[in-house]
N, C-alpha and C positions, 0 to 999 in steps of 0.2 A: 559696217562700212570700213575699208582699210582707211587709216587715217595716212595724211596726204606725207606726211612725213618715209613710210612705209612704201607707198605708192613711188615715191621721187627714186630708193633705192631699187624698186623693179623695174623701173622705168630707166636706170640708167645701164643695170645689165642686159635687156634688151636692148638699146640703143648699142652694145659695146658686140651686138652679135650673140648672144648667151642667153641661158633660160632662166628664169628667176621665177620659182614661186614659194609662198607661205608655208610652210610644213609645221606640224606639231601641237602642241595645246591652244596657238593663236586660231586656228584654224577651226578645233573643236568649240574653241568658244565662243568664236564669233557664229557658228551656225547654232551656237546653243540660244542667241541672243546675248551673252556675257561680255564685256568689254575684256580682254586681253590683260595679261599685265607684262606682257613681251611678247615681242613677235621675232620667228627665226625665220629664215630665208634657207633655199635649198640654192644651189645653183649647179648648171655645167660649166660655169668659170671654173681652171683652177685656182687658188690659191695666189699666185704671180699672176695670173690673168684681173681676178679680181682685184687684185691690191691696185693694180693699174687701172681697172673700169672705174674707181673711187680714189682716184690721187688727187683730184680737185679736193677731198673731206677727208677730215681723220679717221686715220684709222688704227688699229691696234692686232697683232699678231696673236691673239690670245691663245690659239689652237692651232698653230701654222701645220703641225705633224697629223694634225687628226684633218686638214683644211680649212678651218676656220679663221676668221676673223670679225673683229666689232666694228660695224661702221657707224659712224658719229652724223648723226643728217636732221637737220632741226634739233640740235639738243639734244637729241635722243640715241642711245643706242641699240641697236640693231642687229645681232650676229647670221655673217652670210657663210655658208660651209658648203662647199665642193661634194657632189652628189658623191655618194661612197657606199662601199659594202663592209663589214668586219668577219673576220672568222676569227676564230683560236681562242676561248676566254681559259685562260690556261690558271686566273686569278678569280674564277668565275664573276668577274670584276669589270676587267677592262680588256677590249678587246687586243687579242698579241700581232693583228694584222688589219691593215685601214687598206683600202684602195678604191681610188677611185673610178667613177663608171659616168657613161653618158650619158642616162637615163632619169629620170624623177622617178619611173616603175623601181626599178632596183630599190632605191635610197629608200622607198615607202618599205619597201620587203624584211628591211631588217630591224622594223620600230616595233615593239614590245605591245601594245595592245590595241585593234581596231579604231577608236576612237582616237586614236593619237596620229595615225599613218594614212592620213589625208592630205591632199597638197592641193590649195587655191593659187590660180592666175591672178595677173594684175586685173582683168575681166571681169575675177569673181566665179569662174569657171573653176568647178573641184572636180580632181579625182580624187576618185574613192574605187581602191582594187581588191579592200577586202571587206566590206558591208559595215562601214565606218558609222555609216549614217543610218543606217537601220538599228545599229547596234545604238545610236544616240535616243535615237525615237523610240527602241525599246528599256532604252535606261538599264544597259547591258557591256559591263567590262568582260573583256576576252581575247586571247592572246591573237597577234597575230601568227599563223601558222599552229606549230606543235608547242601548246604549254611548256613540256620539258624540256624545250629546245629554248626557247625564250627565257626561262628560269635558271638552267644550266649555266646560258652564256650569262647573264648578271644576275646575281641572289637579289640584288637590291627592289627588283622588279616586282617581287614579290609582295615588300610593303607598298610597292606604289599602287601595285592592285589597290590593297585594302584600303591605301590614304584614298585613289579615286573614286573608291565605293562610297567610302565616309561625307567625302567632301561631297561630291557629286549625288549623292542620295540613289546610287544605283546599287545592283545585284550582282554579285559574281559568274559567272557564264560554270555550268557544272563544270566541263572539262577543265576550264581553269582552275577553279576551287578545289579541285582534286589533286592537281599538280602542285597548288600550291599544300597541301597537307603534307603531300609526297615527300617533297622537295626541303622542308623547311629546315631541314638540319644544315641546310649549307647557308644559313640568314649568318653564323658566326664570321664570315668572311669579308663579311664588311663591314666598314668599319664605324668606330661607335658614333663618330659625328653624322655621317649620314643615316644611320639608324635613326638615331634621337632627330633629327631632321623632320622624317619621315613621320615618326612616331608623335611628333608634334603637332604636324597638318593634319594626320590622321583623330586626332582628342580632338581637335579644335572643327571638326566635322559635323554637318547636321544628324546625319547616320552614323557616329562614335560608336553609340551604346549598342545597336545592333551588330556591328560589323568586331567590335571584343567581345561582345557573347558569342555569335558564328565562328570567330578564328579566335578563341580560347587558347586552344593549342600552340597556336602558330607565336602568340603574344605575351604568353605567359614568362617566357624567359626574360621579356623587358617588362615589363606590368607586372613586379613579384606582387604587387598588393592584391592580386585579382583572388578569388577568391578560389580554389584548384577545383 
């Protein structure tokens, strides 16, 4: 159930004319059964448009250049971001061009793995454009689109596979797991706080011990204790 707090910020960008839905881990986990531990919002507000749909509540410019910002509604915060697309990962990092689009299709196209590039209504009504939910029911991480497209534009994506493997008790999709073998030499480019991030949620997983014996390779460089 969206909690009512979440509910009031979708409810006030409809009422302003605009689309507002759920996008991202809130959305995986609430169809997983899981209670949330944030929830992001997508919207066709821009940015100025949004700031105004929520001038009655606080708000904070956190990301105004990428569209985003944190709405304050019950207590709670909330971040709402302007439907967008990226190209250029020139830092395979961060993307070198943001813009924004009309669509919730778009904005879902450019999210890093099935299970994450879903978007709920205030309704409760989901899209799902790339077999989100199938890939949930079969306990299956996998990119959306072309792996080495996904991995190229941010390295980081790479451990998030394995943390969602771990955490989530699921299997890597082959063609992912391959890209990620591929790919792994560019894990150097990011940087060590979100590594150790990553590598953190990833040990503290129910599937740890299988997902560092399966990506050996990939882990070995931050895991020197592992055995070669």
């Amino acid at each position: 159930m969206i909690p009512g707090y979440v509910r009031s910020v979708l409810r006030l960008l409809e009422q302003g004319g605009y689309q507002g839905y759920l996008v991202g881990g809130c959305v995986r986990d609430m169809l997983m059964g899981r209670e949330p531990s944030d929830y992001d919002v997508a919207t066709s507000a821009l940015p100025a448009q949004a700031l105004g749909v929520f001038a009655e509540l606080r708000t904070a410019p956190t990301g105004l250049a990428h569209g985003t910002i944190t709405v304050i509604c019950g207590g709670h915060p909330v971040e709402v971001t302007t439907f967008r697309t990226e190209s250029g990962y020139s830092d395979r990092r961060h993307p070198d061009r943001v813009s924004f689009v009309s669509s919730v299709e778009g904005d879902l196209a450019r999210r890093d793995f099935t299970v994450n590039a879903m978007a709920m209504d205030l309704s409760g009504e989901v899209i799902d454009l790339f077999g989100g939910r199938d890939d949930l029911q079969a306990g299956v991480i996998r990119c959306v689109g072309l792996p080495e497209q996904r991995f190229s534009e941010d390295a980081l994506r790479i451990l998030r596979a394995l943390r969602f493997s771990s955490q989530l008790g699921f299997t890597i999709h082959p063609g992912t797991a391959a890209a990620i073998l591929r790919l792994r030499g560019t894990l150097p480019s990011v940087s060590a706080e979100r590594v150790y991030s990553e590598l953190t949620k990833l040990l503290l997983g129910r599937r740890a011990g299988q997902v560092v014996e399966d990506y050996r390779e990939v882990l070995l460089p931050y895991l020197p204790a592992l055995p070669e």
